[in-house]
N, C-alpha and C positions, 0 to 999 in steps of 0.2 A: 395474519402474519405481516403484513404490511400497511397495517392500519396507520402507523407512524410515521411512515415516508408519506401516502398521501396526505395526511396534516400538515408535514413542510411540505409537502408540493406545493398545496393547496394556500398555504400563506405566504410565499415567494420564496424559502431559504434557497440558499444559493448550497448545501451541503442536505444532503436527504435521508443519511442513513447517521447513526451515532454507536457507538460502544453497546448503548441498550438495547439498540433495533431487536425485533424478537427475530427476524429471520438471518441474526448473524451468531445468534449464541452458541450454536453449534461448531462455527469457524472461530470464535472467541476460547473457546472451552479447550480447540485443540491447539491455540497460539497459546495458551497458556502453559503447555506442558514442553515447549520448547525451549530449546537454546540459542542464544543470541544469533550463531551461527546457521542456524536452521531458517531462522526467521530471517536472516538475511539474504541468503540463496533464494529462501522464497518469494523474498516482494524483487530480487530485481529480476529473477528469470520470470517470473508474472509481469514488471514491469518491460518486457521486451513485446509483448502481444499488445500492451498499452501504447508505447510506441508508436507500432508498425501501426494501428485503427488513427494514430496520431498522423503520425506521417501522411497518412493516405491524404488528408485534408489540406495540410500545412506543409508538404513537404521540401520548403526554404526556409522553416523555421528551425534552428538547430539546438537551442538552448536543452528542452528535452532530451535531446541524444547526447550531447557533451556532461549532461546532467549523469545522465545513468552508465556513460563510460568511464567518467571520474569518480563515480561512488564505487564502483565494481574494482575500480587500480585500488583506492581507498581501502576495499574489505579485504585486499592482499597486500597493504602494505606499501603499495608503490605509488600513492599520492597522498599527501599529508591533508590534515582537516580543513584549512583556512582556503584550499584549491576546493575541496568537496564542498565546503559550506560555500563558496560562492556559485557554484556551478548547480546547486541545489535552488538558493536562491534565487537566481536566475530563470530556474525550471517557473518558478514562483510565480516571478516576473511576466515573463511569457504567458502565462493561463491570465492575469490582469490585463496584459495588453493586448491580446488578438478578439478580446469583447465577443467573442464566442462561448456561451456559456456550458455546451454540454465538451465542446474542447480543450475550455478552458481545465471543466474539471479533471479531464485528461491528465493533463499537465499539472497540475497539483498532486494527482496520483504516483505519476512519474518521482515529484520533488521529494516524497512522502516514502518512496521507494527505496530513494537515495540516503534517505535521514536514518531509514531505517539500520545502516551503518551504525550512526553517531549512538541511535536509542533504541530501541524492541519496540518499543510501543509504538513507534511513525508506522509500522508495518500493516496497523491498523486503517491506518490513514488511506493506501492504495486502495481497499476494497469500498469504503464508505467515499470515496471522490470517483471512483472509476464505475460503481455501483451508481451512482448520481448521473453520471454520463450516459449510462445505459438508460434509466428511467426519462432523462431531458429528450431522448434524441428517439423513443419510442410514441406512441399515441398514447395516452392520460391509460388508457384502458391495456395496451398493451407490452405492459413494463415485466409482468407478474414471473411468464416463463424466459423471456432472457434473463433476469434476475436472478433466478432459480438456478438456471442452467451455470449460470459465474459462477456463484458463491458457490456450488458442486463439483466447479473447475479448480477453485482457490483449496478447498477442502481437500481433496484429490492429491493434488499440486501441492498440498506443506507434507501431507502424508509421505510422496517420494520425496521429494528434500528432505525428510527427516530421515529417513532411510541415508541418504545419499551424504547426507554434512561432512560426516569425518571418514568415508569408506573416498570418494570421487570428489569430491569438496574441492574448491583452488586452496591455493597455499594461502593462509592465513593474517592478515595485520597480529599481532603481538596481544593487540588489546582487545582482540575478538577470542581470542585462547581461552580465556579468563571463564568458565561457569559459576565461576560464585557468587558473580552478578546476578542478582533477579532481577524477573524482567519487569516492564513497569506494568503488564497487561498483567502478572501476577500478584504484583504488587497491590495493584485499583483492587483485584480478584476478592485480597484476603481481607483490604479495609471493608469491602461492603457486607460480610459473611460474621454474619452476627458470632460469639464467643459464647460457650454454654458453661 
Protein backbone atom coordinates (compact mmCIF):
# COMPACT_ATOMS: atom_id res chain seq x y z
CA UNK A 1 0.00 0.00 0.00
CA UNK A 2 2.79 2.23 0.23
CA UNK A 3 5.17 0.85 -1.98
CA UNK A 4 5.09 4.56 -3.74
CA UNK A 5 5.90 6.75 -0.95
CA UNK A 6 8.90 4.68 -0.04
CA UNK A 7 10.09 5.19 -3.85
CA UNK A 8 9.99 9.06 -3.40
CA UNK A 9 11.26 8.73 -0.07
CA UNK A 10 13.81 6.75 -1.23
CA UNK A 11 14.79 9.18 -4.24
CA UNK A 12 14.70 12.46 -2.13
CA UNK A 13 11.13 14.00 -3.51
CA UNK A 14 10.23 16.59 -1.37
CA UNK A 15 6.13 15.50 -1.89
CA UNK A 16 5.62 11.55 -1.10
CA UNK A 17 2.15 10.90 -1.66
CA UNK A 18 0.25 11.79 -5.40
CA UNK A 19 -3.57 11.60 -6.56
CA UNK A 20 -2.45 7.62 -7.48
CA UNK A 21 -1.02 6.72 -4.03
CA UNK A 22 -2.91 3.33 -3.67
CA UNK A 23 -3.49 4.11 0.19
CA UNK A 24 -5.33 7.32 -0.79
CA UNK A 25 -7.97 5.91 -3.23
CA UNK A 26 -10.41 5.34 -0.90
CA UNK A 27 -10.16 9.27 0.53
CA UNK A 28 -10.08 10.20 -3.38
CA UNK A 29 -13.33 8.11 -4.31
CA UNK A 30 -15.06 9.98 -1.37
CA UNK A 31 -13.70 13.69 -2.38
CA UNK A 32 -15.17 12.92 -5.54
CA UNK A 33 -18.71 12.60 -4.58
CA UNK A 34 -18.65 16.05 -2.90
CA UNK A 35 -19.46 19.53 -3.28
CA UNK A 36 -17.33 22.39 -3.37
CA UNK A 37 -18.63 23.39 -0.14
CA UNK A 38 -18.09 20.21 1.61
CA UNK A 39 -14.73 19.86 0.39
CA UNK A 40 -14.04 23.10 1.79
CA UNK A 41 -15.26 22.83 5.46
CA UNK A 42 -13.20 19.87 5.18
CA UNK A 43 -9.54 20.90 4.28
CA UNK A 44 -9.87 24.03 6.58
CA UNK A 45 -11.38 22.37 9.82
CA UNK A 46 -8.45 19.57 8.96
CA UNK A 47 -6.30 22.28 8.36
CA UNK A 48 -6.66 23.67 12.03
CA UNK A 49 -4.97 20.33 13.64
CA UNK A 50 -2.19 21.21 10.88
CA UNK A 51 -1.78 24.37 12.33
CA UNK A 52 -1.77 23.71 15.85
CA UNK A 53 1.34 20.41 15.14
CA UNK A 54 2.62 23.69 13.10
CA UNK A 55 2.43 26.10 15.76
CA UNK A 56 3.95 23.78 18.31
CA UNK A 57 7.36 24.25 16.48
CA UNK A 58 7.24 27.63 14.80
CA UNK A 59 5.03 29.39 17.05
CA UNK A 60 6.30 33.17 15.89
CA UNK A 61 5.60 32.27 12.47
CA UNK A 62 2.20 33.59 11.60
CA UNK A 63 1.97 33.37 7.82
CA UNK A 64 0.12 29.80 8.33
CA UNK A 65 -2.48 31.22 10.57
CA UNK A 66 -3.37 34.62 8.60
CA UNK A 67 -3.39 32.02 5.83
CA UNK A 68 -6.24 29.90 6.99
CA UNK A 69 -8.05 32.83 8.72
CA UNK A 70 -8.35 34.72 5.49
CA UNK A 71 -9.33 31.77 3.43
CA UNK A 72 -12.26 30.73 5.97
CA UNK A 73 -13.56 35.03 5.87
CA UNK A 74 -12.85 34.11 1.93
CA UNK A 75 -15.49 30.86 2.05
CA UNK A 76 -18.16 33.32 3.57
CA UNK A 77 -17.76 36.13 1.69
CA UNK A 78 -15.91 38.63 3.80
CA UNK A 79 -12.50 38.63 2.14
CA UNK A 80 -12.10 39.03 -1.61
CA UNK A 81 -9.60 36.70 -3.63
CA UNK A 82 -6.48 38.93 -4.18
CA UNK A 83 -6.31 39.17 0.16
CA UNK A 84 -6.66 35.12 0.02
CA UNK A 85 -4.47 34.56 -2.78
CA UNK A 86 -1.70 36.39 -1.06
CA UNK A 87 -2.08 35.21 2.22
CA UNK A 88 -2.21 31.61 0.66
CA UNK A 89 0.86 32.50 -0.99
CA UNK A 90 2.64 33.44 1.76
CA UNK A 91 1.63 30.13 3.67
CA UNK A 92 3.86 28.98 0.58
CA UNK A 93 6.50 31.14 1.20
CA UNK A 94 6.76 30.23 4.76
CA UNK A 95 7.14 26.22 4.32
CA UNK A 96 10.54 27.57 1.59
CA UNK A 97 11.82 29.55 4.06
CA UNK A 98 11.98 28.00 7.62
CA UNK A 99 14.26 24.93 5.62
CA UNK A 100 12.49 22.53 7.64
CA UNK A 101 11.35 20.03 5.54
CA UNK A 102 8.70 17.82 7.41
CA UNK A 103 7.38 21.59 8.59
CA UNK A 104 7.78 23.00 5.76
CA UNK A 105 5.40 20.45 4.19
CA UNK A 106 3.03 21.54 7.11
CA UNK A 107 2.60 24.66 5.62
CA UNK A 108 2.07 23.84 2.22
CA UNK A 109 -0.75 21.84 3.46
CA UNK A 110 -2.16 24.75 5.33
CA UNK A 111 -1.62 26.99 1.61
CA UNK A 112 -3.42 23.86 -0.12
CA UNK A 113 -6.16 24.15 2.59
CA UNK A 114 -6.85 27.72 1.89
CA UNK A 115 -6.83 27.22 -2.17
CA UNK A 116 -9.13 24.87 -1.64
CA UNK A 117 -11.59 27.89 -1.55
CA UNK A 118 -10.48 29.18 -4.99
CA UNK A 119 -10.55 25.18 -6.59
CA UNK A 120 -11.81 21.41 -5.13
CA UNK A 121 -9.04 19.91 -6.25
CA UNK A 122 -6.27 21.97 -3.77
CA UNK A 123 -8.08 19.84 -1.18
CA UNK A 124 -6.23 17.20 -2.23
CA UNK A 125 -3.19 18.76 -1.68
CA UNK A 126 -3.57 18.90 2.58
CA UNK A 127 -3.50 15.28 2.82
CA UNK A 128 -0.50 14.27 0.29
CA UNK A 129 1.84 17.45 2.02
CA UNK A 130 0.59 16.96 5.65
CA UNK A 131 0.80 12.97 4.87
CA UNK A 132 4.56 13.86 3.68
CA UNK A 133 5.10 15.52 7.21
CA UNK A 134 3.95 12.47 8.92
CA UNK A 135 6.23 9.95 7.05
CA UNK A 136 9.59 12.99 7.28
CA UNK A 137 9.26 13.42 10.79
CA UNK A 138 8.72 9.32 11.72
CA UNK A 139 11.67 6.57 11.43
CA UNK A 140 11.98 5.20 7.46
CA UNK A 141 10.09 2.02 9.19
CA UNK A 142 7.73 3.72 11.26
CA UNK A 143 5.41 5.97 9.01
CA UNK A 144 2.84 2.93 8.10
CA UNK A 145 0.27 3.31 11.34
CA UNK A 146 0.40 7.09 11.78
CA UNK A 147 -0.32 7.23 8.05
CA UNK A 148 -3.18 4.95 8.39
CA UNK A 149 -4.49 6.38 11.35
CA UNK A 150 -4.73 10.27 9.24
CA UNK A 151 -6.02 9.15 6.14
CA UNK A 152 -8.88 7.33 8.56
CA UNK A 153 -9.15 10.81 10.29
CA UNK A 154 -9.51 12.68 6.79
CA UNK A 155 -12.01 9.82 5.65
CA UNK A 156 -13.96 10.29 8.94
CA UNK A 157 -13.79 14.04 8.92
CA UNK A 158 -15.22 14.70 4.98
CA UNK A 159 -17.85 11.99 6.07
CA UNK A 160 -19.20 14.68 8.94
CA UNK A 161 -18.63 17.82 6.78
CA UNK A 162 -20.75 16.25 4.27
CA UNK A 163 -23.33 15.58 6.67
CA UNK A 164 -22.76 19.24 8.16
CA UNK A 165 -22.15 21.67 4.66
CA UNK A 166 -25.69 23.00 4.24
CA UNK A 167 -27.67 21.74 7.66
CA UNK A 168 -24.51 23.83 10.24
CA UNK A 169 -22.22 25.18 7.42
CA UNK A 170 -21.13 29.22 7.84
CA UNK A 171 -22.86 31.58 5.71
CA UNK A 172 -21.57 31.10 2.14
CA UNK A 173 -19.41 33.45 -0.45
CA UNK A 174 -21.92 33.58 -3.53
CA UNK A 175 -19.58 31.56 -5.64
CA UNK A 176 -19.39 28.70 -3.49
CA UNK A 177 -23.52 28.27 -3.77
CA UNK A 178 -22.98 27.35 -7.29
CA UNK A 179 -23.07 23.10 -7.61
CA UNK A 180 -22.84 22.95 -11.10
CA UNK A 181 -19.36 23.39 -10.92
CA UNK A 182 -17.56 20.04 -11.12
CA UNK A 183 -14.99 19.43 -9.29
CA UNK A 184 -11.61 18.90 -10.66
CA UNK A 185 -10.99 15.64 -8.50
CA UNK A 186 -14.19 14.55 -10.68
CA UNK A 187 -13.10 15.91 -13.40
CA UNK A 188 -9.22 13.99 -13.59
CA UNK A 189 -11.98 10.84 -12.16
CA UNK A 190 -13.91 10.63 -15.49
CA UNK A 191 -10.75 11.63 -18.12
CA UNK A 192 -8.93 8.38 -16.76
CA UNK A 193 -12.12 5.94 -16.80
CA UNK A 194 -12.04 4.45 -20.07
CA UNK A 195 -15.62 4.84 -22.29
CA UNK A 196 -17.23 1.53 -23.45
Amino acid sequence: MFVDVEARLNKGNKILFSRDSPCLQELTALMRVQNHRTLVMWALDCAKGTLAQFESKYPHEPRPRICLAVSEQWARGEAKMPAARHAILDAHQAAKEIGDSAYGALCHAIGHAGATVHVASHALGLPMYELTAIVLSCDPDGFRRPVTQKIHFYYENLLLQAQRTDTSGPAWAKFLLDDANISKESAVSRKRTPTL
